[in-house]
N, C-alpha and C positions, 0 to 999 in steps of 0.2 A: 377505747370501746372495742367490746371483740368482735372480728369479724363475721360480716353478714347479719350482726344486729340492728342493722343500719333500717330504718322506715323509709322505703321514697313514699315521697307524695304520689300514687301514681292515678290515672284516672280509669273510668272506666263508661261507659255507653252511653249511662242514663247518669253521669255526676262524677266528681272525684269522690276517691274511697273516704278521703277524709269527712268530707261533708256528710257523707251518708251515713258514715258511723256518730256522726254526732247531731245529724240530724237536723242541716241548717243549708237552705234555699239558697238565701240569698247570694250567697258568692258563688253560684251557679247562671245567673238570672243573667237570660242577653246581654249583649250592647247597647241593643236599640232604650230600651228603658233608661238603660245607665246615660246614654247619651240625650237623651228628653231630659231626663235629671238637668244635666250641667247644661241644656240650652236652656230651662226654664227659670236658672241661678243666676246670678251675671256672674260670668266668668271671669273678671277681672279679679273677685274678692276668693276665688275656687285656691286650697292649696295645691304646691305644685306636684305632692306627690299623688292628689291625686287624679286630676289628669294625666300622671306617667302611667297611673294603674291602667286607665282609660287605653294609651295608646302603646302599650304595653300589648293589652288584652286586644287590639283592633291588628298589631302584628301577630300575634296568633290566630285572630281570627281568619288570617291570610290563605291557613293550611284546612284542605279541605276535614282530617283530622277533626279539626277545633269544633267542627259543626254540631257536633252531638252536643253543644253546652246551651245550645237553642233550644233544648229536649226537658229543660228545668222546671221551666214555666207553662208546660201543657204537658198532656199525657204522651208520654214517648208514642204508647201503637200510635195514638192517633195521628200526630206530628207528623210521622214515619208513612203512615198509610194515604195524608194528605197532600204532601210531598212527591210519594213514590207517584200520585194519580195526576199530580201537575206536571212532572218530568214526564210521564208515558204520554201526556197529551201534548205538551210539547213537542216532543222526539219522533211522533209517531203524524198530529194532528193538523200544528199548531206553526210551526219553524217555517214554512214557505209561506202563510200566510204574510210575514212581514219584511219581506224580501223585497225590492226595489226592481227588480230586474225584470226586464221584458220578459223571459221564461223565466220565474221567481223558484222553481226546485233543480235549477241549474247555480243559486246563491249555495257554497259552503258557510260563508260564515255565520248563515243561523243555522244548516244541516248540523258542523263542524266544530268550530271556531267555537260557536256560543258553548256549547256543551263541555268543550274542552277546559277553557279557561272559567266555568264553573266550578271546575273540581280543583283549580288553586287559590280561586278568590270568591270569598265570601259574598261580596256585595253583585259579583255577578252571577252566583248561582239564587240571590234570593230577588234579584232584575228577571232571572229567567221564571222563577216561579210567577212573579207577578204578572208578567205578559200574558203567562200561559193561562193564567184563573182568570184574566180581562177577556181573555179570546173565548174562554168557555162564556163571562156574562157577555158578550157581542152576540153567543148562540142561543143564547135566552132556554137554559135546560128550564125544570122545573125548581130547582135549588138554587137561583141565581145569587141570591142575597149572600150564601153560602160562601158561591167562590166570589162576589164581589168585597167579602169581609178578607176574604183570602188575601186576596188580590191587593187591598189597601194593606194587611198587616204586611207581605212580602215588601211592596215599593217602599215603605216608611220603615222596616229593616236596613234596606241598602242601601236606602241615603243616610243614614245614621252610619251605618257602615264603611261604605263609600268616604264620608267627609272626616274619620280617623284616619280610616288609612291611606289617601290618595290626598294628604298636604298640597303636594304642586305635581304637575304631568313631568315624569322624566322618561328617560330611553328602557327602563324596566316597565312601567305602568301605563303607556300612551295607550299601549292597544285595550287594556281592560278598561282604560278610561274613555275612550273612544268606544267600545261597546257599552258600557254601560250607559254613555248619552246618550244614543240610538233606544234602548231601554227604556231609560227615564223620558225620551219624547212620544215613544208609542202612549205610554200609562197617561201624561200632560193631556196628550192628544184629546183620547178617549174618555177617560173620568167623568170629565161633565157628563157627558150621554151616559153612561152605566148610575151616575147619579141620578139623574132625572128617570130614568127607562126603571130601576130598580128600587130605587127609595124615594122614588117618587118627590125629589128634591127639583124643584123649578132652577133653569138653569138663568141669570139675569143677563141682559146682552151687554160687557163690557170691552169692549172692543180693546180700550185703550191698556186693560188690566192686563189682557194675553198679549199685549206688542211690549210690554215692559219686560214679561217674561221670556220673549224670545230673542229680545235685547242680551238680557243676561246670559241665555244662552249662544247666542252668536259669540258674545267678546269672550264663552268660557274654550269654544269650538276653533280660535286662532290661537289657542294654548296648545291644540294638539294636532293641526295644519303644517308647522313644518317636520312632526313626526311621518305623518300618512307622506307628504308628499316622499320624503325619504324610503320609502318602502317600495321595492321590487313590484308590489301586488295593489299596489295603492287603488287601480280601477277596481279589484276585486272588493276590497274593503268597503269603496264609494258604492259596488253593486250596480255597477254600469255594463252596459253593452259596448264595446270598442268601437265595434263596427258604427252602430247607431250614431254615437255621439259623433265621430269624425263626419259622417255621411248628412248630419243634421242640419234643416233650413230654419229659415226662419220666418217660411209661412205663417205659422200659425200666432204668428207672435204678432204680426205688420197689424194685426185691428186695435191693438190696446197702445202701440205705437203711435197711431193717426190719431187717435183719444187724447193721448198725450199730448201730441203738438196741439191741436184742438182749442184740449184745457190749458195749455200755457197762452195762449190766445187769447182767451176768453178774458180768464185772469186779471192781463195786461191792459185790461180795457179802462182800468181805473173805478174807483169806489165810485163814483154818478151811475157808473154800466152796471154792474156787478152787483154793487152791496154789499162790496167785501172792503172790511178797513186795510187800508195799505199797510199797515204791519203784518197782518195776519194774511195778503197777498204775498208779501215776500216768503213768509212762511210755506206756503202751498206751493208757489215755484221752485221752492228746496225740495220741496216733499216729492213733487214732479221729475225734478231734474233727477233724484234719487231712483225713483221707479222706473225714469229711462234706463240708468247707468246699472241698474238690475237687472231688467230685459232683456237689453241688448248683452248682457254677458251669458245670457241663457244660452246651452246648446238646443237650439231650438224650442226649449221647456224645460221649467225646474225638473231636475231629473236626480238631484243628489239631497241628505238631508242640508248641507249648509244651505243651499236654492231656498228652504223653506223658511228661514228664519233668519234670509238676510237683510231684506228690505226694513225689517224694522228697525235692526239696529243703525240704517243710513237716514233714518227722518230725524228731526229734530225736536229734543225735548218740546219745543214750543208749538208742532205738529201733533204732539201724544195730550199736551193741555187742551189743545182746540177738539181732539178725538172725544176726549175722556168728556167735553163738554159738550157733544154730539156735534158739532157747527155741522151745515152741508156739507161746503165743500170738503170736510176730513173724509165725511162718511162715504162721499162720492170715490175720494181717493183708495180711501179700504175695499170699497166696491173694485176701484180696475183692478186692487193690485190681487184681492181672491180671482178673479175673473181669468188671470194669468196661474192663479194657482189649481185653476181647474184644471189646467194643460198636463200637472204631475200625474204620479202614476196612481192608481183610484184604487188605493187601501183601505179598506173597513175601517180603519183607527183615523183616517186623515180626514176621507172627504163630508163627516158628520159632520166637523168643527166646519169646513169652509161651506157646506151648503148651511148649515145655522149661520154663520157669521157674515154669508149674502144675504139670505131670506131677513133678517132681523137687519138690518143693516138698509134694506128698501123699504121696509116695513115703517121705520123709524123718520125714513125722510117721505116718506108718504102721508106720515100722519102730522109732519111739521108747517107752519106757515109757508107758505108761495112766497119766492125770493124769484128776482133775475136769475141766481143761479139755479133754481130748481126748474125754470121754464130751457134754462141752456141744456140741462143733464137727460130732458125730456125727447128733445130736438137731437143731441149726441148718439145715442144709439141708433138712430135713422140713417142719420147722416154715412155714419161710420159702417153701416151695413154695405149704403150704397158702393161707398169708397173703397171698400171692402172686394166687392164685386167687378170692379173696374180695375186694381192692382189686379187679380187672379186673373182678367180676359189679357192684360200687358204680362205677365209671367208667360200664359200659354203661346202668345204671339212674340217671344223671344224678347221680352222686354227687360228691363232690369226688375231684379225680384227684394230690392233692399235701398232703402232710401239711402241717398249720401250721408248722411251725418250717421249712418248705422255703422259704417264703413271704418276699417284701420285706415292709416296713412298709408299700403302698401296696397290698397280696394280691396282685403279681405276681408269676410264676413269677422264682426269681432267674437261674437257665440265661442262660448266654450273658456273663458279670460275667469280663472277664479278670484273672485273679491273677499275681502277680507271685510270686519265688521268696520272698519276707519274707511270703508270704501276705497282702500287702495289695493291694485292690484296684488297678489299671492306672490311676489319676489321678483316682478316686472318679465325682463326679458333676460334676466342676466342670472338665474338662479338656475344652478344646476347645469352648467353650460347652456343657457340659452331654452333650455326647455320650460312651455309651461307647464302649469299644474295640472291639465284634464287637457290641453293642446295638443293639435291633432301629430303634433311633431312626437312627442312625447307617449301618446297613447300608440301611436303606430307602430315606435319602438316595443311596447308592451303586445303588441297584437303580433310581432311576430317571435 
């Protein structure tokens, strides 16, 4: 062959050159389609080359380069122009909206971080557009349906994207993988309400549907627990305040605590008291003993994303059948455990879900038959105000501010002890020379 006759295939903005000179789409056309394709096939009977085409095409889609092959299947300006107006509002708008932190435009990693690792990874620059068109439907313009269509086509991109090329979390992918959870939990969040607010889609109350879903997310978030702990910056990444969390009580926690012992009380009264079959007590006492061993790990309030989607993965299948069939006492339980999730930091995208998931949730045991247990859940809030009022006059009069069984073996407060979704401690006491995971041993080093 004589030199320099050679054809590369090379490509070009809106397509490879080949394509366009013969005039054929389809081998331009996203992932996300191609990957609907093979989830709606069984994959078992799929040849093998061509899911290598798939994950072939998902490792180029790595480079930010690759993005213009997203540009096939709609009109490039427009692509281009819709795009450029979801990054400006992001970059400009949108990035401290979802920030964790007590001063949330002091967070880099959505000033920073996010931005940055957009322009290597595909599935986080199309998490970032979705966020960004969610926050424009939270502002309710006049176009909302607009960017709510946005919004949907962006998240159903990156998770198609996402789950080619991030197989299993390694020491190269932890952190894109880790941000993109935080991503995909804002969109989870939120959706219902842009559904309902905008397409006027009624949202149904299934309590038990979202704790399956945060199930899955919890055991996928111990995948990439001992990457963050490993990281120099780890409190930056959780979006924590140092100071806060070492300095943190656990006032606000002691009313759903007395609740607690209360309802294991009550419980224990046996099926003649209650009305509850003893299987389905032993059940609630799990679910209980769970929401303590929750709590009391709080630094003084859910304050990081694991906090929010731990407790579900510590109830028991047998806890989410009783939920999913409304019984009281589950729905009583989902009552304390949002009641504690009120205490988080009060994000547009978070506290919709948990003020629906109370309101519907009272509503439901309001409109149900009178049990013993509904005349105790009645009497509980009184109670516990009282109770309430009496620990706060023993705090201010130097009294102890934390019940004994809240306590280590060593009488310190336990607040601040990261759990894992098996409910065991984050690598006890012996991980990392003796440091914990958010401990105040361990973040102090970080604060100085």
């Amino acid at each position: 062959m004589p030199k320099g006759s050679r054809q590369y295939h090379g490509k070009t903005k809106n397509g490879c050159r080949q394509c366009k000179k013969r005039r054929v789409k389809e081998y331009c056309s996203y992932l996300g389609l191609l990957a609907d394709t093979l989830n709606r096939d069984n994959e078992g009977d799929k040849p093998n080359d061509a899911m290598s085409m798939v994950r072939r095409a998902a490792t180029v889609a790595a480079h930010a380069s690759s993005r213009d092959s997203l540009s096939a299947s709609l009109p490039a300006e427009r692509l281009r122009a819709d795009e450029a107006e979801l990054k400006h509002h992001f970059l400009n708008q949108a990035w401290f909206t979802f920030s964790l932190r007590g001063d949330p435009r002091r967070c880099d990693v959505w000033s920073r971080w996010v931005p940055q690792l957009a322009t290597r990874n595909v599935f986080i620059h199309q998490s970032m557009l979705s966020i960004a068109a969610l926050h424009l439907c939270y502002l309710e313009p006049p176009d909302a349906k607009r960017y709510y269509s946005m919004a949907c086509q962006h998240a159903i991109q990156a998770s198609n994207y996402f789950r080619l090329a991030v197989p299993q979390v390694t020491e190269e992918n932890w952190l894109a993988t880790f941000v993109f959870s935080m991503c995909n939990g804002i969109f989870g969040y939120y959706r219902p309400f842009a559904d309902e607010k905008i397409m006027g889609q009624p949202v149904a109350f299934e309590p038990a549907k979202a704790l399956v879903v945060m199930r899955v997310a919890a055991r996928f978030s111990d995948t990439v627990t001992p990457h963050v702990f490993k990281s120099p910056i780890r409190d930056r990444l959780a979006q924590v305040d140092v100071k806060e969390w070492i300095d943190s009580n656990d006032t606000l926690l002691r009313p759903s605590l007395l609740k607690i012992a209360k309802f294991k009380e009550f419980v224990s009264l046996g099926p003649e008291s209650t009305g509850i079959r003893a299987e389905d007590a032993k059940v609630y006492v799990g679910a209980l003993g769970a929401l303590k061993s929750w709590i009391t790990s709080l630094p003084g309030r859910p304050r990081i994303w694991k906090h929010f989607i731990l407790w579900p993965s510590l109830v028991s299948e047998e806890y989410l059948s009783l939920l999913r069939l409304k019984e009281p006492v589950s729905l009583m339980l989902f009552v304390l455990w949002i009641e504690v999730m009120f205490l988080a930091p009060r994000r547009w995208y978070l506290m919709h879900w948990y003020d629906r998931g109370h309101g519907s949730a009272l509503q439901e045991l309001a409109r149900q038959t009178r049990t013993p247990a509904h005349h105790f859940w009645e009497t509980l809030t009184d109670d516990s105000q009282s109770d309430t009022n009496t620990e706060e006059s023993d705090a201010s009069d130097g009294g102890p501010s934390t019940p004994s069984d809240v306590r280590s073996d060593d009488g310190g407060r336990r607040g601040g002890v990261l759990l894992l979704s098996t409910g065991e401690e984050f690598g006890g006491n012996k991980t990392c020379d003796g440091v914990n995971f958010f401990g105040s041993q361990g973040m102090a080093q970080e604060a100085r």
